[in-house]
C-alpha positions as CSV (number, residue, x, y, z in Angstrom):
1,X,80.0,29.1,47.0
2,X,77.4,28.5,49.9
3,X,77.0,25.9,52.2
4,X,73.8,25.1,52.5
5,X,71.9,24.0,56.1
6,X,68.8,22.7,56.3
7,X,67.7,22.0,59.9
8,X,65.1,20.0,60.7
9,X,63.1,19.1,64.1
10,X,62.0,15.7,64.2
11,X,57.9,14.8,64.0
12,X,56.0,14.7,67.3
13,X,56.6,11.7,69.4
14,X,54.4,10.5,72.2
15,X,56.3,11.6,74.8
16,X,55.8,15.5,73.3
17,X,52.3,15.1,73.3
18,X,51.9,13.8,76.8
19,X,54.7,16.3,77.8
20,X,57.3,14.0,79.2
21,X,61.3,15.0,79.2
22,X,62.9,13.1,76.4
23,X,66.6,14.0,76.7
24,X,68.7,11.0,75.7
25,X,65.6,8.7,75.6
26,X,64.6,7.1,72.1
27,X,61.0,8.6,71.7
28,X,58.3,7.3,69.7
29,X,56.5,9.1,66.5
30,X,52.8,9.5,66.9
31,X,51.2,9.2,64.2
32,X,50.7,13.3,63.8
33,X,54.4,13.3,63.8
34,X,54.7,10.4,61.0
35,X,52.6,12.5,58.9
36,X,54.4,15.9,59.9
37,X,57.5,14.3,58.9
38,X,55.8,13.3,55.7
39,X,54.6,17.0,54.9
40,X,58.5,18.1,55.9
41,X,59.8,16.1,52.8
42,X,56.7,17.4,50.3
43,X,57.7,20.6,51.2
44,X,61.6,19.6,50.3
45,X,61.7,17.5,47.4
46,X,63.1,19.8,45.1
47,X,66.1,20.1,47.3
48,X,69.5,18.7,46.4
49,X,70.3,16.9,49.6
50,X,74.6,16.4,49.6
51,X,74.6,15.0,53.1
52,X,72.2,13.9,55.5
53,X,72.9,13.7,59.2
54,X,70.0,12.5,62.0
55,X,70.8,12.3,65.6
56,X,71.0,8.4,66.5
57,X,67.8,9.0,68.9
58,X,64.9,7.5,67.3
59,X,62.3,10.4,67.0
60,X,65.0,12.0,65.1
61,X,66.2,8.8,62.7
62,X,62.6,7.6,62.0
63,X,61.7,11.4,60.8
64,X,64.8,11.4,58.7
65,X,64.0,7.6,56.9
66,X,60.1,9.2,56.3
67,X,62.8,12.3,55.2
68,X,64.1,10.0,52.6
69,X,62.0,7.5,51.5
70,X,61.0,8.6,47.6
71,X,63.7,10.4,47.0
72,X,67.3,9.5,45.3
73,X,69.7,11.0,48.0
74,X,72.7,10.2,50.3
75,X,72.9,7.5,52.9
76,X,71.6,8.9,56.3
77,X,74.9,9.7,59.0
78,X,74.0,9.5,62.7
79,X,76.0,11.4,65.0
80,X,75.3,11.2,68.5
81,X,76.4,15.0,69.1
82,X,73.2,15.9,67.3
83,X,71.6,14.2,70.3
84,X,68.9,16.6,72.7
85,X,70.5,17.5,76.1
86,X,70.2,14.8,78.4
87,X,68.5,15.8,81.5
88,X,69.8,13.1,83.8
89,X,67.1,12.4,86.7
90,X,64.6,14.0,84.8
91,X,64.0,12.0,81.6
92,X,60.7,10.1,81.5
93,X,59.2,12.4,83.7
94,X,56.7,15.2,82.8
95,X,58.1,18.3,81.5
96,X,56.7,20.2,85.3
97,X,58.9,18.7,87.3
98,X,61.6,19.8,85.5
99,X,60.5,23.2,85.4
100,X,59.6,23.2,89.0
101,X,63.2,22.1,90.1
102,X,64.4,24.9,87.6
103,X,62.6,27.7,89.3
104,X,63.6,26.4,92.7
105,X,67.3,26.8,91.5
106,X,66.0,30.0,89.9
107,X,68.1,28.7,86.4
108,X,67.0,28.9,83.0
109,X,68.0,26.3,80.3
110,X,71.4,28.2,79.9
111,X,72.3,27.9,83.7
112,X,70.4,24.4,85.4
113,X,72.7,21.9,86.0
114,X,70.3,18.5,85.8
115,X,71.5,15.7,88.1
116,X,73.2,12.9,86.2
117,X,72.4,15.0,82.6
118,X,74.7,17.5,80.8
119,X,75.6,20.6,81.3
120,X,74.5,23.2,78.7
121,X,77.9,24.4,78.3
122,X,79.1,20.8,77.4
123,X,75.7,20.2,75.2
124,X,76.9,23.6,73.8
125,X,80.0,22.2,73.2
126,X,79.4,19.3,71.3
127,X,76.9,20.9,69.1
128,X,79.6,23.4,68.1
129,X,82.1,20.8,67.5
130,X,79.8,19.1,65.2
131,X,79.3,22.5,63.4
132,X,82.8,23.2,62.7
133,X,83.2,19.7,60.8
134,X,80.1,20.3,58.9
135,X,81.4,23.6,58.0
136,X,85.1,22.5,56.6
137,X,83.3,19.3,55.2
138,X,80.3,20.6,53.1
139,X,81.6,23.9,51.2
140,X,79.7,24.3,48.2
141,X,76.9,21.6,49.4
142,X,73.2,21.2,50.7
143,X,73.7,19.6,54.2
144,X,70.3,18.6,55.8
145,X,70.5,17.8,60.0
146,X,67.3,15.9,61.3
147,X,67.7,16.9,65.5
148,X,65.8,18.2,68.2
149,X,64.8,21.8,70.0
150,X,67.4,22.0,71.9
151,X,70.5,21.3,69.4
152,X,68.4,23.9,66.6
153,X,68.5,26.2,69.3
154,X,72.2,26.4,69.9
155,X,73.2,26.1,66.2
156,X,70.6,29.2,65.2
157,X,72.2,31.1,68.2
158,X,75.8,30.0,67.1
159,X,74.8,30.9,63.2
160,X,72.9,34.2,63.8
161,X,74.9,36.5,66.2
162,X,72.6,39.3,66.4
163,X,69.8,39.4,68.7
164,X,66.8,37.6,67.0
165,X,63.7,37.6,69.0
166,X,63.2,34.7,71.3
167,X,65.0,32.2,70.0
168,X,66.4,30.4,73.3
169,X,63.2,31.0,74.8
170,X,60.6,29.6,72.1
171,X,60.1,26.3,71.5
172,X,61.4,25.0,68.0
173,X,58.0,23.4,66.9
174,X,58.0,19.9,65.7
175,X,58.4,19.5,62.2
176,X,60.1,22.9,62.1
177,X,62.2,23.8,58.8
178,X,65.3,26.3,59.0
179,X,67.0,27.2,56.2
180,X,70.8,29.2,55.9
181,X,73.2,30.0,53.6
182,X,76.1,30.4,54.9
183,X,79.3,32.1,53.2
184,X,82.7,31.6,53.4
185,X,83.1,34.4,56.0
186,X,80.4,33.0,57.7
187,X,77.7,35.8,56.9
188,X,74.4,34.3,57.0
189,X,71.5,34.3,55.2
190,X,68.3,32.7,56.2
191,X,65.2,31.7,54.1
192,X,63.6,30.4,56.8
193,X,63.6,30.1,60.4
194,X,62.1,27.8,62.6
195,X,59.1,27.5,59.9
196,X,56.0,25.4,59.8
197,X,54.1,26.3,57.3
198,X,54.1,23.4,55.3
199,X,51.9,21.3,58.3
């Protein structure tokens, strides 16, 4: 028996293409993102869907109703732990100021501390949390989770302990596809990671 984990990232928004920090903030689909969403459920129809979770954030929502639109399946859960890191002072601004203020603390996205945001560890935390229910809820089941870079991030670093290449630093593209099966002894195994090759 396997659980099965489909991660998705939502579809572009507006804000990604005009590079502005999104954190908590709703975002917006473009329409490149409507259709990457669009390609993201081609590519999964002959999946079993048990459970469907979005984040509540509307990038994430929309991409999971495109997600579900022709296709018999569960009702979509939010759950705002599935929400992107909120980066306080920094949301609605471009993405450079962000970075700039990081290199002036000389932190990465593992150490910076954004003013009125959330503290990785915390964002970490919740993420986990979220996890661990998932994983003593869904035994046996197909389990898809419509979210954002940041939260794909931490659950591929929680899910796949050894080393892989670059995951913290590369950006999980939008539209990206994970896929993990994962035992009752919590050995993994992946049929795809952070893949786009259905846009």
């Amino acid at each position: 028996e396997l659980l099965r984990l489909i991660l998705i990232r939502h579809g572009e928004t507006l804000e990604n293409a005009s590079h502005i920090v999104q954190g908590h903030r709703p975002g917006c689909l473009s329409d490149k993102g409507k259709e990457q969403a669009l390609q993201v459920a081609m590519r999964l129809k002959n999946e079993k869907f048990d459970a469907v979770y979005s984040s509540d954030l509307d990038r994430a929502f929309q991409t999971a109703i495109i997600l579900m639109k022709d296709r018999e399946g569960p009702p979509i859960i939010t759950d705002k732990r599935l929400r992107e890191q909120s980066f306080g002072i920094f949301e609605g601004k471009p993405v450079i100021s962000l970075l700039r203020q990081m290199r002036r603390e000389e932190a990465n996205f593992t150490t910076f501390d954004p003013q009125g945001g959330e503290h990785f560890e915390d964002f970490q935390n919740r993420v986990k949390q979220f996890l661990e229910e998932i994983m003593t809820k869904y035994f046996g089941d197909t389990v898809v989770l419509v979210t954002h870079n940041g939260v794909i991030k931490v659950l591929l670093e929680i899910l796949l302990p050894q080393p892989r290449e670059g995951i913290s630093e590369n950006l999980v593209m939008n539209g990206a596809i994970s896929v993990l099966d994962i035992d009752r002894f919590g050995n993994v195994t992946t049929e795809a990671i952070n893949c786009v090759e259905q846009l």
